[in-house]
C-alpha positions in Angstrom: 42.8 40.7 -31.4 41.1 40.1 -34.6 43.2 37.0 -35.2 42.9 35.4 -31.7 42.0 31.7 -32.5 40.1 29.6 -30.1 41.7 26.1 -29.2 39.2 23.6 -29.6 39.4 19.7 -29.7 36.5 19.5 -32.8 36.8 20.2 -36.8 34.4 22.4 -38.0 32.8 19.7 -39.5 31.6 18.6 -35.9 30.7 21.8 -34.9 28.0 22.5 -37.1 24.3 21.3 -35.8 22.6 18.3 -36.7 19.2 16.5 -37.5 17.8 15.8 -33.9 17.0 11.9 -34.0 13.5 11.3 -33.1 11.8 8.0 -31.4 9.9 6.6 -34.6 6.3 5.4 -33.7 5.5 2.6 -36.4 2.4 2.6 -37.1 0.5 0.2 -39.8 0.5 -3.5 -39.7 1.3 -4.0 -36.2 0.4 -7.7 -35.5 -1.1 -11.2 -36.7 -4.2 -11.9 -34.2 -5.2 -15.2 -33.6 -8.6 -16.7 -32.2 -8.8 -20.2 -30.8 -12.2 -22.2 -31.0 -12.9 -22.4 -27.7 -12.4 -26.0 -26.3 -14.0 -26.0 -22.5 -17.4 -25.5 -20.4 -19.4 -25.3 -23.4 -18.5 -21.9 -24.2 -19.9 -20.1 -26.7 -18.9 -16.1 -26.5 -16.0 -15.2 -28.8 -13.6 -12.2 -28.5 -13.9 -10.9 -31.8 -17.4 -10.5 -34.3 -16.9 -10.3 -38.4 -17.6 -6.8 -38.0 -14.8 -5.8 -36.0 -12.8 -8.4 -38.3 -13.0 -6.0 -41.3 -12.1 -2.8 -39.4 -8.5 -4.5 -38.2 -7.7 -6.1 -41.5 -8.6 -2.2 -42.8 -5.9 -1.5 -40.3 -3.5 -3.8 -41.7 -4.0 -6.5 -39.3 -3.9 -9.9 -40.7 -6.6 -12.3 -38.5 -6.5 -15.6 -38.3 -9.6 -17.4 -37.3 -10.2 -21.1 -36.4 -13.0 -23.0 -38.2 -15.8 -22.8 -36.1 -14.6 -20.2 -33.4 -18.3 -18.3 -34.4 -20.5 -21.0 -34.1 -21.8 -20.6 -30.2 -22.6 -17.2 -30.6 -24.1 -17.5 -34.3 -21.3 -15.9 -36.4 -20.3 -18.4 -39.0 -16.6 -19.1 -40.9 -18.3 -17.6 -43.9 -19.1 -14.1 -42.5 -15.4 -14.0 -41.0 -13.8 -15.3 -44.0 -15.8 -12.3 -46.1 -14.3 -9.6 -43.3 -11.2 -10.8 -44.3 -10.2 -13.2 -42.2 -8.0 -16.6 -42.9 -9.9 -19.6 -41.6 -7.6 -21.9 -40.5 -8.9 -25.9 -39.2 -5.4 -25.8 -37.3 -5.6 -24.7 -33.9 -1.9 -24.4 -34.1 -1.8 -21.9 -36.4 -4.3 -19.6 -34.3 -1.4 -20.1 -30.9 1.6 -18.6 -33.2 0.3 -15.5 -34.0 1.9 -12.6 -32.3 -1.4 -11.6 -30.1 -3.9 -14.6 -29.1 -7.3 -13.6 -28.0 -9.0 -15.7 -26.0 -12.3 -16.1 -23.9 -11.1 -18.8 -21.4 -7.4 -19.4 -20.5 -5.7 -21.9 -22.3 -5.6 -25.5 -21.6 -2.4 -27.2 -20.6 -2.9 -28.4 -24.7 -3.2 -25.2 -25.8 -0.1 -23.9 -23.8 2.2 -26.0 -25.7 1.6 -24.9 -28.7 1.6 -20.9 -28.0 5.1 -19.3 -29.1 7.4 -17.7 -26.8 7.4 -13.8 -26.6 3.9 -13.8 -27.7 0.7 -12.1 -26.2 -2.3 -13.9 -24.7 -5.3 -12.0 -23.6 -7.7 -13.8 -21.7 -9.7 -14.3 -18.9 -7.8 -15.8 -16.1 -10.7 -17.1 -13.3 -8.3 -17.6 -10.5 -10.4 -20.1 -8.2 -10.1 -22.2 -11.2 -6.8 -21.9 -11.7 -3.6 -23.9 -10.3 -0.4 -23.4 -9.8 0.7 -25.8 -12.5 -1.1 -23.7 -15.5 1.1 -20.9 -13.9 4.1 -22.5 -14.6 3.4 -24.2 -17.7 2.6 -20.9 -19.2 6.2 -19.5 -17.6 8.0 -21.8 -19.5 6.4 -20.7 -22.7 7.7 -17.4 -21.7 4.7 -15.3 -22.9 3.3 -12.1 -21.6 -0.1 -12.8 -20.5 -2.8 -10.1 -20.0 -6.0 -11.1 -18.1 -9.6 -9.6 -18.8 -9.8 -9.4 -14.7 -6.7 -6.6 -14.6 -7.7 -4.6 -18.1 -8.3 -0.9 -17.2 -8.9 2.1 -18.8 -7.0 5.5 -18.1 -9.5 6.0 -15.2 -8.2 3.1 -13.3 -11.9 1.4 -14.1 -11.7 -2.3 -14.9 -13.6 -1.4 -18.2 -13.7 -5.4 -19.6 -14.7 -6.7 -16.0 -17.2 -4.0 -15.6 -18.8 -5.0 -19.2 -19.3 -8.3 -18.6 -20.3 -7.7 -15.2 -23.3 -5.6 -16.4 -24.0 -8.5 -18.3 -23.8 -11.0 -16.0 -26.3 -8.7 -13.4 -29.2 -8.5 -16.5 -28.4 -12.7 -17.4 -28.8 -13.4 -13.2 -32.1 -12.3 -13.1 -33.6 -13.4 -16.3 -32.2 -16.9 -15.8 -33.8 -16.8 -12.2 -37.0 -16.2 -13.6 -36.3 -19.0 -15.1 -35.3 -21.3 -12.9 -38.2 -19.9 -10.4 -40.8 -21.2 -13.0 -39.6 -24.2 -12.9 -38.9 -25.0 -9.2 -42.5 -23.5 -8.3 -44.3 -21.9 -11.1 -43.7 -18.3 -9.6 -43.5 -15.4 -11.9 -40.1 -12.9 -11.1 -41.5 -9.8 -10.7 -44.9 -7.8 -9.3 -48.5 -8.0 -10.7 -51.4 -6.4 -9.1 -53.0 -7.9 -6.3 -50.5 -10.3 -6.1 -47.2 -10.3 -3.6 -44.3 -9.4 -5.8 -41.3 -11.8 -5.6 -38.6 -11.2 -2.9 -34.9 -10.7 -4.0 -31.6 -10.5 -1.8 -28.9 -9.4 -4.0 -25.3 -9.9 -2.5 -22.7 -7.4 -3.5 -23.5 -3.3 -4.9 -20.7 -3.6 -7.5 -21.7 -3.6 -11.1 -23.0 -6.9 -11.4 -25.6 -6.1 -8.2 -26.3 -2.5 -9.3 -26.6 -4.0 -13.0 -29.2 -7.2 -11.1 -30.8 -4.8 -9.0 -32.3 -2.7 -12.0 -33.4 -5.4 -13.8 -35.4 -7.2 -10.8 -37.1 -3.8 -10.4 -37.6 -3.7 -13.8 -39.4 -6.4 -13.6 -41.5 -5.3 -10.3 -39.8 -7.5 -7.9 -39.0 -6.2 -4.0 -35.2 -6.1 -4.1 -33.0 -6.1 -0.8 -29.1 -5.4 -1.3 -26.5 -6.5 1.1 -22.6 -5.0 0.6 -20.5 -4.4 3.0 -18.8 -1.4 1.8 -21.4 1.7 2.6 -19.9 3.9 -0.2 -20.7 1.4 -3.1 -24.6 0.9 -0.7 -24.7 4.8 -1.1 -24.2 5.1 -4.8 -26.7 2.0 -5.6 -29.4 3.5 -3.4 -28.9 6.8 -5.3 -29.0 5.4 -8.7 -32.2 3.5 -8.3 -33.6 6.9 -6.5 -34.1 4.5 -2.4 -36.4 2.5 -3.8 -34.1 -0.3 -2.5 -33.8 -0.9 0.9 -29.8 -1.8 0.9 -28.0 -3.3 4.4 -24.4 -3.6 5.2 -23.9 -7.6 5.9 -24.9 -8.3 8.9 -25.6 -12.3 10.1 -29.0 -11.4 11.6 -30.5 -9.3 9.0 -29.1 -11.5 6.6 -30.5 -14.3 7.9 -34.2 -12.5 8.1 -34.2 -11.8 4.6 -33.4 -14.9 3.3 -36.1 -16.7 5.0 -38.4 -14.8 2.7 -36.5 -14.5 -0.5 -37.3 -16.9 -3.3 -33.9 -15.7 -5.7 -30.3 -14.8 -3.9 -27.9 -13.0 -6.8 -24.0 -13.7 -5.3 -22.2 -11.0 -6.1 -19.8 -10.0 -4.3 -16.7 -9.5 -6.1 -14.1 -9.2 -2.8 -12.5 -12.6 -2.8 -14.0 -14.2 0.2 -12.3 -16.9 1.9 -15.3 -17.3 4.5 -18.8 -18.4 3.5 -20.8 -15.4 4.0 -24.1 -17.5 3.4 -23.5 -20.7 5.5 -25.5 -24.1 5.2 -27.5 -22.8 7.8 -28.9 -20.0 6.1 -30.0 -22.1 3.0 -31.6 -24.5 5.1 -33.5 -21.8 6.3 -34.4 -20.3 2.9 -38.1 -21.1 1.2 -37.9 -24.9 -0.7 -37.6 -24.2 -4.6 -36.1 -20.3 -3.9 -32.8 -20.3 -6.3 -29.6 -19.4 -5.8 -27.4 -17.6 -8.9 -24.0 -17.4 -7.7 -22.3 -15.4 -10.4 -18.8 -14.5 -8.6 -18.0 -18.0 -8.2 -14.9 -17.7 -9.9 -14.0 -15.4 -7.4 -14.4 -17.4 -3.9 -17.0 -19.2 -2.0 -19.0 -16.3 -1.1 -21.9 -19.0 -0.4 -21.4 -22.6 1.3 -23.4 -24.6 -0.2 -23.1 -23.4 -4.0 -20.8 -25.4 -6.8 -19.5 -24.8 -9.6 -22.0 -26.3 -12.6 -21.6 -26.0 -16.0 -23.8 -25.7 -19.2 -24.7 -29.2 -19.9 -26.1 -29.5 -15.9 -26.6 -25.3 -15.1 -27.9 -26.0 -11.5 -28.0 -28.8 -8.7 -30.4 -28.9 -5.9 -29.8 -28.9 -1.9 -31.5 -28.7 1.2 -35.0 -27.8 -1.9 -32.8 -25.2 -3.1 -31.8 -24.2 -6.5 -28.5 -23.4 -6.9 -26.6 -22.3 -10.5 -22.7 -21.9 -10.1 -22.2 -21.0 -14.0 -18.5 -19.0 -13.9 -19.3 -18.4 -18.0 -23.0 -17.2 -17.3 -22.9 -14.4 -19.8 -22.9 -17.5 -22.1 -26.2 -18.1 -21.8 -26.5 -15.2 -24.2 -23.6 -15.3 -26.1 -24.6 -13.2 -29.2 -24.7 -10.1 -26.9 -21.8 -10.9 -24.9 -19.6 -11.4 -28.0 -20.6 -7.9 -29.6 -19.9 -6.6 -26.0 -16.6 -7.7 -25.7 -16.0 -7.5 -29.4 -16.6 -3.7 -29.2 -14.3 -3.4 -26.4 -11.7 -5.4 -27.8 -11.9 -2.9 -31.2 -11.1 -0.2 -29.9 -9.0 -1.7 -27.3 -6.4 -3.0 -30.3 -6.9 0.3 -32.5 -5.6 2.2 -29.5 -2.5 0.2 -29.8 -1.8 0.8 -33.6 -2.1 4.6 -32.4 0.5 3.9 -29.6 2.6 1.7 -31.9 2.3 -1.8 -30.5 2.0 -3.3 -27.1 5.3 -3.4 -26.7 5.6 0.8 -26.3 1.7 0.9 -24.5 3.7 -1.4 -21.9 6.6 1.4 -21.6 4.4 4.5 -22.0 1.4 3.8 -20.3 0.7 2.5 -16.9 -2.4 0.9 -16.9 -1.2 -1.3 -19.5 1.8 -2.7 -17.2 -1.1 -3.7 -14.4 -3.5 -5.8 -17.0 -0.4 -8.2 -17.1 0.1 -11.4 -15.0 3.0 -12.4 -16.5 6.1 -11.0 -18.4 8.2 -12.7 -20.7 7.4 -15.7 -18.6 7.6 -13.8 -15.3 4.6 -13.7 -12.6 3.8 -9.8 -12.1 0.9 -10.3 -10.0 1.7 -10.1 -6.5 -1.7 -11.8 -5.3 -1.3 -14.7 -8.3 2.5 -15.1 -6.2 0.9 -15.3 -3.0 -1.7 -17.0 -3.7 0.1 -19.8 -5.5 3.5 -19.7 -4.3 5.8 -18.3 -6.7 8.5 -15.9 -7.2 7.3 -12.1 -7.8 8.9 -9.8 -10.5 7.7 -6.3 -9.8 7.0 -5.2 -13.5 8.2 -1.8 -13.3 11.8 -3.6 -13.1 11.5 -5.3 -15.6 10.3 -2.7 -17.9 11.5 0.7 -17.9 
């Protein structure tokens, strides 16, 4: 029995075990990062501050920064160019680098000279948007990521909710503003003296974030929402000292006969005016108006968009500001903001090893995109602008 031999159809050789091969995360130098001088609306934030510059070149990122991409929120070329950053007076070299960063999407200019294959990350502001920048980006065949869809492993839109806390603290400030101006009124509460009404529209961030800060300041505060969960959690964070309403046309109505400043935000895309014409020629002559989701639908009639040169018009004795770059107004703080965010955002992808395994590995990554490799992955962008859908998860596995 001892010299039974067993047939088989391998040589020893192949028998014997071997290394097991392993998927190799690279890690190191993982892109070139590009950042654009921003060209429109007179804006001023920028994605990325010196600061963070030094930690990603310490990460073996080389950054390449237009001349003058700093100047709006106070960073100059020379801090950027001591981080360790090239400073480049080509815009075109900023669109070839393998990952653009962006405040504002690019302009139908600035698409034709981004690379194919590339990443863009930047806000997309879909009411300003057509279906022309859509397909002008498709050609380029880019994968574009949009500050709107960027969420964190929580399913929180981390970037939108930043800004957004911004945007509720800017809203009321800048109404102060605009209130002395209109009718010498002071935002806010002093003794003896009726404090200043204000209806804020919306209990997302941006009204839970505009809410603190008119109470802060010692103004009455009314919210409107229609969803009673997010009513619930405002009205428990500022302990019912807010008197909050689901949207209703008559107690709407009411309360913005008395207000002098209505915050819009409501960040549901709204299709119907949920302030009509009527209701602001009912409102108080020199109140104000800050419509901060107006990037997002026409929540209110008569509001427009404005810009920085001319922030408000006036109708029916009405202020009204329809800046969709209000954080702008202070840029300095936005920029760190988003600068931060942005830091850790890119450091999590050297960990990962590149966007191109985040997009395999992680979910959350494959929803920030709009567009793949030239492909529209958003079905409400297709909808919405008539063009074919790709579901992403086909197209990456």
């Amino acid at each position: 029995m001892g010299n039974t031999h067993v047939f088989t159809p391998f040589t020893e050789q192949e028998l014997l075990p071997k290394e097991e091969k392993l998927e190799i995360v690279k890690k190191g130098k993982q892109f070139s990062i590009g950042i654009p001088k921003e060209t429109c609306l007179n804006e001023r934030r920028t994605c990325i501050t010196p600061d963070a510059v030094q930690v990603l070149v310490a990460n073996g990122h080389q950054i390449i920064v237009e001349s003058g991409a700093g100047d709006g929120s106070f960073f100059t070329d020379l801090q950027y160019s001591n981080s360790g950053a090239k400073i480049t007076q080509d815009p075109r070299e900023t669109f070839e680098q393998d990952l653009v960063l962006k405040i504002n999407p690019p302009t139908v200019e600035e698409i034709e000279l981004l690379k194919p294959n590339i990443y863009l990350v930047s806000a997309l502001q879909i009411n300003l948007r057509d279906k022309e920048y859509f397909k002008k980006l498709a050609e380029k065949k880019v994968n574009a990521i949009a500050f709107e869809f960027i969420a964190d492993e929580y399913k929180q839109l981390s970037l939108v909710r930043l800004i957004g806390e911004i945007a509720g603290n800017i809203s009321v400030l800048y109404a102060a503003e605009l209130l002395a101006l209109s009718n010498g009124l002071m935002l806010g509460g002093i003794t003896g003296v009726r404090p200043t009404e204000v209806v804020v529209m919306g209990a997302g961030i941006v009204g839970e974030f505009a809410t603190k800060a008119a109470l802060g300041l010692g103004a009455s505060v009314k919210v409107f929402d229609n969803s009673l969960s997010k009513l619930r959690r405002l009205h428990m964070m500022v302990d019912g000292r807010v008197p909050t309403s689901i949207i209703d046309p008559k107690e709407l109505a009411k309360s913005l006969k008395r207000a002098d400043v209505v915050i819009g935000a409501l960040s549901k895309l709204s299709y119907v005016p949920i302030i009509t014409e009527e209701m602001v020629i009912g409102m108080k002559k020199g109140s104000v108006i800050i419509d901060v989701t107006i990037d997002n639908g026409k929540m209110i009639e008569t509001s427009e968009l404005t810009d920085m040169e001319n922030p408000y018009i006036i109708k029916h004795g009405v202020i009204h500001c329809g800046l969709p770059n209000l954080t702008s107004k202070m840029p300095r703080t936005t920029t760190k903001a988003i600068s931060n965010f942005f830091l850790s955002y890119l450091l999590n992808y050297d960990e990962e090893g590149g966007f191109d395994n985040m997009l395999v590995h992680k979910n959350e990554m494959k929803q920030s995109l709009y567009m793949y490799k030239g492909r529209h992955t958003k079905k409400m962008i297709c909808d919405r602008f008539d063009l074919t859908y790709h579901d992403i998860n086909l197209l990456i596995f």
